[in-house]
C-alpha positions as CSV (number, residue, x, y, z in Angstrom):
1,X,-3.1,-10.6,24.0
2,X,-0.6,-11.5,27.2
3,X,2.8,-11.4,26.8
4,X,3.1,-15.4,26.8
5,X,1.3,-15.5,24.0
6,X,2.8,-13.0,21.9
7,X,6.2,-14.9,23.3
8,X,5.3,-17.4,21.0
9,X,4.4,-15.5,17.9
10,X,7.0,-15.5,14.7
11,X,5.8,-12.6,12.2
12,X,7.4,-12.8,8.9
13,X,7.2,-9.6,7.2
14,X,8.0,-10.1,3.1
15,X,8.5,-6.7,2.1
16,X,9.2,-5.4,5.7
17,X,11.6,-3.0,5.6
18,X,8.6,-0.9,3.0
19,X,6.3,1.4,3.9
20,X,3.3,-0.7,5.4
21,X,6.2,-3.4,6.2
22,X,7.9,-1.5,8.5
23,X,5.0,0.3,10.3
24,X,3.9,-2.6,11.3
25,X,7.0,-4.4,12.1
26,X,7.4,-1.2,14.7
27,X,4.1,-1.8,15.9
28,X,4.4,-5.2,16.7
29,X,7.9,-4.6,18.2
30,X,6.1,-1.9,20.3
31,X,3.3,-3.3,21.4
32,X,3.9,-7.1,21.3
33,X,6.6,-9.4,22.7
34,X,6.4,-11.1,18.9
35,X,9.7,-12.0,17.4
36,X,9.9,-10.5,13.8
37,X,11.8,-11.3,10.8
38,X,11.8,-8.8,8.1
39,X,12.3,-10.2,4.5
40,X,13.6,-7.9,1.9
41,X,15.2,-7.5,-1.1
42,X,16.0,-3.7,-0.1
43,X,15.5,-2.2,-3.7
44,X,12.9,0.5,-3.0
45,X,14.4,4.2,-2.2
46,X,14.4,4.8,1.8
47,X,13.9,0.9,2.7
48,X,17.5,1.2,4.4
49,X,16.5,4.0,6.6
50,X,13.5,1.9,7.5
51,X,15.8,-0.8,8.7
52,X,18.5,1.5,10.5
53,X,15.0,3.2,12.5
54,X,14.0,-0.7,13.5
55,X,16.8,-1.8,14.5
56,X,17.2,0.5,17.0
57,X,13.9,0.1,17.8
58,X,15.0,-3.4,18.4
59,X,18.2,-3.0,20.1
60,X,19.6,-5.9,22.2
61,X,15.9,-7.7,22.1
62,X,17.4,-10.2,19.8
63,X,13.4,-10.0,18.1
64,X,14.3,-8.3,15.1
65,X,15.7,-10.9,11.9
66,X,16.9,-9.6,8.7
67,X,17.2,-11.8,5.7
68,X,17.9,-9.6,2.4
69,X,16.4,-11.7,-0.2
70,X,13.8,-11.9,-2.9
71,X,10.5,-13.6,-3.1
72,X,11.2,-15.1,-6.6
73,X,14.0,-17.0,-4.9
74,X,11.9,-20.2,-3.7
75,X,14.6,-21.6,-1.5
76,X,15.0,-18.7,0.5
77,X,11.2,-18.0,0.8
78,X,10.4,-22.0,2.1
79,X,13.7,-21.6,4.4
80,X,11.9,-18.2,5.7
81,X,8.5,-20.0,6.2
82,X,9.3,-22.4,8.3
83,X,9.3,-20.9,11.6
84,X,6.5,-18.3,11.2
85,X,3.3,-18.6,13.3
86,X,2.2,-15.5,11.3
87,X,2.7,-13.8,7.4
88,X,2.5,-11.0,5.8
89,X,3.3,-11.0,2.4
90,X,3.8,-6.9,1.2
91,X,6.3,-7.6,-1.4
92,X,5.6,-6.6,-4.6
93,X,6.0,-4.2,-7.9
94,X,3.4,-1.7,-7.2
95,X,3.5,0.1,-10.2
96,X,0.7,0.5,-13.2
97,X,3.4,1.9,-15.4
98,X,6.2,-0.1,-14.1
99,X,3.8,-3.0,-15.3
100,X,3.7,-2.1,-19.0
101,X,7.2,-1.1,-19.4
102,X,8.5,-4.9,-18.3
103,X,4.9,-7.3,-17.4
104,X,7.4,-10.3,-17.1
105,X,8.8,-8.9,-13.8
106,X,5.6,-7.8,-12.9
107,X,4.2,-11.1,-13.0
108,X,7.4,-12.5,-12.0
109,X,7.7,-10.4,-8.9
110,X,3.4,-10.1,-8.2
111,X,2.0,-13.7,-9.0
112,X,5.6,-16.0,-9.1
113,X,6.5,-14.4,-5.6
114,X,3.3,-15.4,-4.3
115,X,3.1,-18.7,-5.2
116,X,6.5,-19.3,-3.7
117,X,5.0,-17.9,-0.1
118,X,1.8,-20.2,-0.4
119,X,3.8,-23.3,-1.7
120,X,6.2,-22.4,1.3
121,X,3.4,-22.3,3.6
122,X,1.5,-25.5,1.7
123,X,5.1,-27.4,2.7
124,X,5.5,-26.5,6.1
125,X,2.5,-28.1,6.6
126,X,1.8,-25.8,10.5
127,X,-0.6,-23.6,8.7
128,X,0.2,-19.9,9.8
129,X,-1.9,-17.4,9.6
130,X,-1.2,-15.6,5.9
131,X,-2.0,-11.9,5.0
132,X,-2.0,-10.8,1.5
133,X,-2.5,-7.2,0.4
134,X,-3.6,-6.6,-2.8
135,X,-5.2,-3.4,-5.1
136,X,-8.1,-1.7,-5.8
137,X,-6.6,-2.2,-9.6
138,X,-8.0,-5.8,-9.8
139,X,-11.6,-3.7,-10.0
140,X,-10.5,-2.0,-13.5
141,X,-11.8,1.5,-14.8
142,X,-15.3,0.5,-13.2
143,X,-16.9,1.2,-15.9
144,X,-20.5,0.6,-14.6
145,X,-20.3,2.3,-12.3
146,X,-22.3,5.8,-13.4
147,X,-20.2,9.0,-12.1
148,X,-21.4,13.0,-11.6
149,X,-18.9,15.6,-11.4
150,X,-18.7,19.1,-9.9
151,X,-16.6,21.6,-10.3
152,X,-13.2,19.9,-7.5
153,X,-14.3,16.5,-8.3
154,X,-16.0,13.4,-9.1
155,X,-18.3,11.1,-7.2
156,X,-20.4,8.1,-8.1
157,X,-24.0,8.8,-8.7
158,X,-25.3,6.0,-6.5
159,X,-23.3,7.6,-3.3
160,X,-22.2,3.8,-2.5
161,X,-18.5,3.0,-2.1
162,X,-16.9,-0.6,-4.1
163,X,-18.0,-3.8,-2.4
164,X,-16.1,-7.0,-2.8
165,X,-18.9,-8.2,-5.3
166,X,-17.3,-5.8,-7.5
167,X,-17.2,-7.6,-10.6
168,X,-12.6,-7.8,-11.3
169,X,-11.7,-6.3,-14.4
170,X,-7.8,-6.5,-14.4
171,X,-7.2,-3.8,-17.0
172,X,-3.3,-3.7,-16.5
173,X,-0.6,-6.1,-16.1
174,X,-0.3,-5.0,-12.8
175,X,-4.0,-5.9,-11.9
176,X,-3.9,-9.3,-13.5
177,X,-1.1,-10.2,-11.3
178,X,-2.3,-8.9,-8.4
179,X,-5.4,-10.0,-9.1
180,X,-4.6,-13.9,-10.1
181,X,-2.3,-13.7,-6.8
182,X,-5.0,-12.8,-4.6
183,X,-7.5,-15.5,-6.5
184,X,-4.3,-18.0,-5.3
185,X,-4.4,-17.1,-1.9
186,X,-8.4,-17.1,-1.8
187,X,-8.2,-20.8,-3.2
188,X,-5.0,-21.9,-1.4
189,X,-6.9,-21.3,1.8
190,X,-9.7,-22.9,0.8
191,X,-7.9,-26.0,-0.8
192,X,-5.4,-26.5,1.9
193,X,-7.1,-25.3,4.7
194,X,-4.6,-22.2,5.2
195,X,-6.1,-19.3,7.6
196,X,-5.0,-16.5,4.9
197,X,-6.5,-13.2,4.2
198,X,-6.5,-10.8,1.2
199,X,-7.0,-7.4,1.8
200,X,-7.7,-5.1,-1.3
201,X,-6.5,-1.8,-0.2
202,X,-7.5,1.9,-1.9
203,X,-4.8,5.2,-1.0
204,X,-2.6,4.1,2.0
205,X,-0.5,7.2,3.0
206,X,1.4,7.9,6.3
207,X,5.2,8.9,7.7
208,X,7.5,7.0,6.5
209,X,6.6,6.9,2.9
210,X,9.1,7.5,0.1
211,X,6.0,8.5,-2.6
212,X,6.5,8.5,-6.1
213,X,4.7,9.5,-9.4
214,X,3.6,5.7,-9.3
215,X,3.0,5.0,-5.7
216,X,2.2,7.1,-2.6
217,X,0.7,9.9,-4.5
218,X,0.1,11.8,-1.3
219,X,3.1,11.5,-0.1
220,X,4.9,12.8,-3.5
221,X,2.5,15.7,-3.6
222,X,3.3,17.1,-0.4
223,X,7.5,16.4,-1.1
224,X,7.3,18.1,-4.6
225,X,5.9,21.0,-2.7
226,X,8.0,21.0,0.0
227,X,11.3,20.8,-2.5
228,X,9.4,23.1,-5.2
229,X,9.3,20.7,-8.2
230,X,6.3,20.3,-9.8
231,X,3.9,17.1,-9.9
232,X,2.1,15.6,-13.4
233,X,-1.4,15.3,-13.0
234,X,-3.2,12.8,-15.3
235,X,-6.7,13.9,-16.4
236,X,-8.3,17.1,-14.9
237,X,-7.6,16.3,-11.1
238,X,-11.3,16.1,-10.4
239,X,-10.2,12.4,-9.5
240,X,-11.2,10.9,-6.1
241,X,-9.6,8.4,-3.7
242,X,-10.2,7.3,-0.2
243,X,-7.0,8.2,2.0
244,X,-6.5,5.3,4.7
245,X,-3.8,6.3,7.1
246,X,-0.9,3.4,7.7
247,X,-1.8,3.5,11.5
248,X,-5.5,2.1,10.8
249,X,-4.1,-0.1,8.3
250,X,-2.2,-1.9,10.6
251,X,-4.6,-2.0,12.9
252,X,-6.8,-3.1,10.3
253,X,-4.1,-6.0,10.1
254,X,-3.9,-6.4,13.8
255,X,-8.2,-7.5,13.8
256,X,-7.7,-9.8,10.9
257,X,-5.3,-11.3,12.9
258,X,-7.0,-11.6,15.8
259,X,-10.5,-12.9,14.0
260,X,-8.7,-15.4,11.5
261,X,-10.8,-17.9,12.0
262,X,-13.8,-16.1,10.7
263,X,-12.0,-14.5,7.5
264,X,-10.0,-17.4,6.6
265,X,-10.4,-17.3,2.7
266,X,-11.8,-14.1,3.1
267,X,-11.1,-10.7,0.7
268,X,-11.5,-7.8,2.0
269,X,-12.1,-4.0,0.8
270,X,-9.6,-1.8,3.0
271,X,-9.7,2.0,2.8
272,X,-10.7,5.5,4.5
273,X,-14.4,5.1,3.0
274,X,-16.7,7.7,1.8
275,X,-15.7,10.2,4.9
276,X,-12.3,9.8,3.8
277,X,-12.3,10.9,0.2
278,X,-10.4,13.7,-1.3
279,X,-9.7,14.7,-4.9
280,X,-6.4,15.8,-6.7
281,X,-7.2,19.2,-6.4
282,X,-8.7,19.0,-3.5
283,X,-5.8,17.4,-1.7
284,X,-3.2,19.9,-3.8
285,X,-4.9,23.2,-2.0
286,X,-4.7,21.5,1.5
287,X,-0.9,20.9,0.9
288,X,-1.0,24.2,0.0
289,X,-2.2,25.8,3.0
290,X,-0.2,23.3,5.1
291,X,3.2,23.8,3.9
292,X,2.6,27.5,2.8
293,X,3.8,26.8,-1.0
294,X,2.0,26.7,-4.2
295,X,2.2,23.7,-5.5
296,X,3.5,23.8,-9.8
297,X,1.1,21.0,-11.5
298,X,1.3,20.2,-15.0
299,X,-1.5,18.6,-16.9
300,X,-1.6,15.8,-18.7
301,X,-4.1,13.6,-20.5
302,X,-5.5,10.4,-18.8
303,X,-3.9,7.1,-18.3
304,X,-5.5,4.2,-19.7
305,X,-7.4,2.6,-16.5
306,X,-7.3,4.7,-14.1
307,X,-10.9,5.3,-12.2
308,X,-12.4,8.0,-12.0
309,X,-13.3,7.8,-8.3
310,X,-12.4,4.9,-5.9
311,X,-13.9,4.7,-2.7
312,X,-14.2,1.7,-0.4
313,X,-17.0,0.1,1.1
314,X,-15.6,-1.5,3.8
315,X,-18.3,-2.5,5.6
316,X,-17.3,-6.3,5.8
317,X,-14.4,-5.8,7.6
318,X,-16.5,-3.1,10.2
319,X,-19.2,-6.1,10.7
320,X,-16.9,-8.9,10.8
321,X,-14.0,-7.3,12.8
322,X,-15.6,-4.2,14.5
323,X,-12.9,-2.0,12.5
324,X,-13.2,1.4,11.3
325,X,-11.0,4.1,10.1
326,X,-10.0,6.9,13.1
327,X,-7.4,9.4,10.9
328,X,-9.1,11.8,7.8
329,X,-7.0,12.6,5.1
330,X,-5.7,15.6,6.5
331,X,-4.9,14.2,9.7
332,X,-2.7,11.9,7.6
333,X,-1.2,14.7,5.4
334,X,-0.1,16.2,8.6
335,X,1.7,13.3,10.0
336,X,3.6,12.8,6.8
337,X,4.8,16.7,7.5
338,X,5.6,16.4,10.4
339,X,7.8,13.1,9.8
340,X,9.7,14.8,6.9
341,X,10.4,17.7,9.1
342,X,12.2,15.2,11.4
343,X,13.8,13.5,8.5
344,X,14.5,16.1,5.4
345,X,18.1,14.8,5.3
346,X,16.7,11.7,3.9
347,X,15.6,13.3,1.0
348,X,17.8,15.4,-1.9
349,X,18.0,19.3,-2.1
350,X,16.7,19.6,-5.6
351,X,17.7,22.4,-7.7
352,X,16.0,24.9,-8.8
353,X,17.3,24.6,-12.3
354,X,16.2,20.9,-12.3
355,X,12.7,22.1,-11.5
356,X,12.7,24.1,-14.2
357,X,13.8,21.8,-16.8
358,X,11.5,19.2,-15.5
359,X,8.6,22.0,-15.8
360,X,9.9,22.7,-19.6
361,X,10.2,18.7,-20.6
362,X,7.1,17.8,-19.7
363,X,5.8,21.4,-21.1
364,X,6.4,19.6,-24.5
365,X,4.8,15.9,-24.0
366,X,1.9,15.9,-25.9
367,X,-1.3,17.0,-24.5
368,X,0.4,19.5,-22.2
369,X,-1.8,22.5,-20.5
């Protein structure tokens, strides 16, 4: 793309100052002359620092905008719209559990917040190019899917990955509103002849991600190592995901982008793939050997809906866009090391003595090993 073109491009970034927000808002201030406007409400741990690293990025450019506000807040949304030549809409509660302990702010957040963007966009009537990501959670427990297990982890018997004909099978609160959100933006493009995209996304991990027990399980894996607390697992650990690293996620949005015309309305499967897969245990012996500390898990029984194995076929987006993953799971794992080395003081010294009583609380949920 030449610089007069990028000149003209205004990326709004809802949810920006996140994780996948805010590695691509540096990649575009990088490697573009685009003007970008981060919208945020700034209530995830870390987003702050995020903000603080972009705008020095930024500097004196005068590309970088910052509104601090909330996508259930309709006014400031259509007001953020109306200059964008390009959207991406991040913002979300990303939480299973976070889902059943309040599903009104889930949906609130999830499906309300979305409709605002596309009834912002619908308004504005100059039809920018939208990008929505959604979940793998829309797909449910997949329970027709036939699995075999060995003795580090699962795999489907078929060897295939999920394909968008994948019948949905919310499950949660959390996949029925991310689910009906990305059935909105599916039918808003079609209806109103918006150029948006959804991509359903598997395990994203990369630097610059503040993981939790809910989100960025990676990421929180390799922290609790590094700070000596222990991790929960749920089930036996045998479990399988596909670990897509950030920087081919955004590249990933950097082709939908450029192809819009051809996915407009399209959904798309995003994730590392079946070369890219890696199990609980698996991953907790490679964190192991990387950081040179044994990692305290503690077992628990299952959560209701959680797969098995996920891995993406993404093969729609490869023949479509040309786009492929470049970074395995390890790779990744090592770039999220190597950015906390650079940036421990972000994170709290934990005390041994809260390790400990965390080990002994959970010691006696029920179903403990």
């Amino acid at each position: 793309m030449t610089s007069n073109q990028d000149r003209l491009r205004s990326v709004l970034i809802f949810g920006g100052a996140g994780f996948i927000g805010s590695n691509l808002a540096h990649s575009l201030l990088e490697q573009t002359e685009a003007k970008i406007h981060i919208f945020d409400n700034l209530s995830r741990a870390g987003v702050r620092h995020n903000l603080e690293w972009l705008q020095r990025q930024a500097g004196s450019s005068g590309r970088l905008e910052i509104t601090v506000g909330d996508v259930r807040d309709a006014t400031l949304v259509e007001r953020a719209v109306r200059s964008a030549t390009e959207i991406y809409h991040f913002a979300a509660q990303v939480a299973v559990t976070s889902s059943l302990v309040d599903p009104r702010l889930d949906f609130d957040v999830n499906l309300g917040g979305t409709f605002n963007v596309l009834e912002a966009i619908r308004k504005a009537g100059h039809r920018p190019f939208l990008l929505f990501t959604s979940t793998n959670k829309v797909y449910g427990e997949l329970r027709g899917r036939a699995t075999v297990a060995t003795s580090t982890r699962y795999r489907f018997a078929d060897g295939a990955g999920v394909a968008e004909d994948q019948p949905l099978d919310f499950y949660s609160p959390y996949g029925c509103s991310k689910g009906a959100a990305d059935q909105y933006v599916r039918d808003y493009a079609r209806m109103f002849d918006i150029p948006a995209v959804v991509f359903r996304m598997s395990c994203i991990a990369g630097p610059r991600q503040f993981g939790n027990e809910d989100q960025g399980w990676v990421a929180h894996f390799l922290y609790s190592a590094l700070a000596g607390q222990p991790v929960v697992v749920y089930g036996d650990g045998r479990q399988v995901r596909d670990v897509l690293s950030v920087s081919d996620l955004v590249r990933a949005f950097a082709v939908a982008h450029k192809n819009s015309q051809v996915g407009a309305g399209e959904i798309y499967n995003v994730g590392g793939g079946a070369r890219n897969t890696v199990s609980l245990l698996e991953l907790i012996d490679a964190i192991e050997q990387l950081a040179g500390r044994k990692l305290h898990t503690i077992f628990q029984r299952p959560r209701p809906g959680d797969q098995l194995v996920y891995v993406t076929d993404f093969s729609k987006l490869q023949r479509q866009a040309g786009w492929e993953p470049q970074y395995n799971p390890l790779q990744t794992l090592e770039q999220i090391y190597a950015w906390w080395k650079r940036n421990r003081h972000l994170f709290p010294k934990p005390q041994t003595s809260d390790a400990a009583r965390i080990s002994a609380v959970l010691q006696e949920l029920p179903g403990a090993a």
